[in-house]
C-alpha angles and dihedrals in degrees: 000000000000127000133216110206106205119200150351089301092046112234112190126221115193113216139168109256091248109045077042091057090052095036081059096044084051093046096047093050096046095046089046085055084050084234108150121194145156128273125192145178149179124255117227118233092258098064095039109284122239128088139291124184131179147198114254116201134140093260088068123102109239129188122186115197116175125184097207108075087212128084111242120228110265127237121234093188097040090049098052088054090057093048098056090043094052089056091045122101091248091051122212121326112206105217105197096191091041098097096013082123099051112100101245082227130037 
């Protein structure tokens, strides 16, 4: 499991390496584009459940760390999703559980 620390507080978002690579590919378009958005996620009940979004833009601190040290593939499909969901009212919701089943290498 990766994590992306947002901000200058830190807040730490746990996220399988390879929902957290797309999640970075989104995140670096969009932010070439200077195309800020939301981003939100569930909390699993061990952490508290509820909900927690943020406001992704490129004056944000961001911090990848992945625990792999390979790069997953990346999916075209998967990352054109995001993509439309990141420029959508409702912004882009993380599910952790979406792609648990998806080899991280093909």
């Amino acid at each position: 499991m990766g994590r992306l620390k947002y901000g200058a507080r830190g807040t730490t978002i746990t996220i399988d390496d390879r929902l957290l690579a797309h999640v970075q590919a989104v995140t670096i378009t969009r932010f070439r584009r200077n195309e800020p958005f939301q981003m939100h996620w569930s909390e699993p009940a061990d952490e508290g459940s509820g909900r927690r979004a943020v406001w992704m833009t490129p004056t944000v601190e961001l911090l990848w760390e992945f625990d792999g040290s390979r790069e997953p593939d990346l999916d075209r499909e998967l990352l054109e999703q995001m993509m439309q969901r990141a420029g959508s009212n409702s912004g882009l919701y993380i599910d952790h559980h979406a792609h648990a089943e998806t080899p991280l290498h093909r």
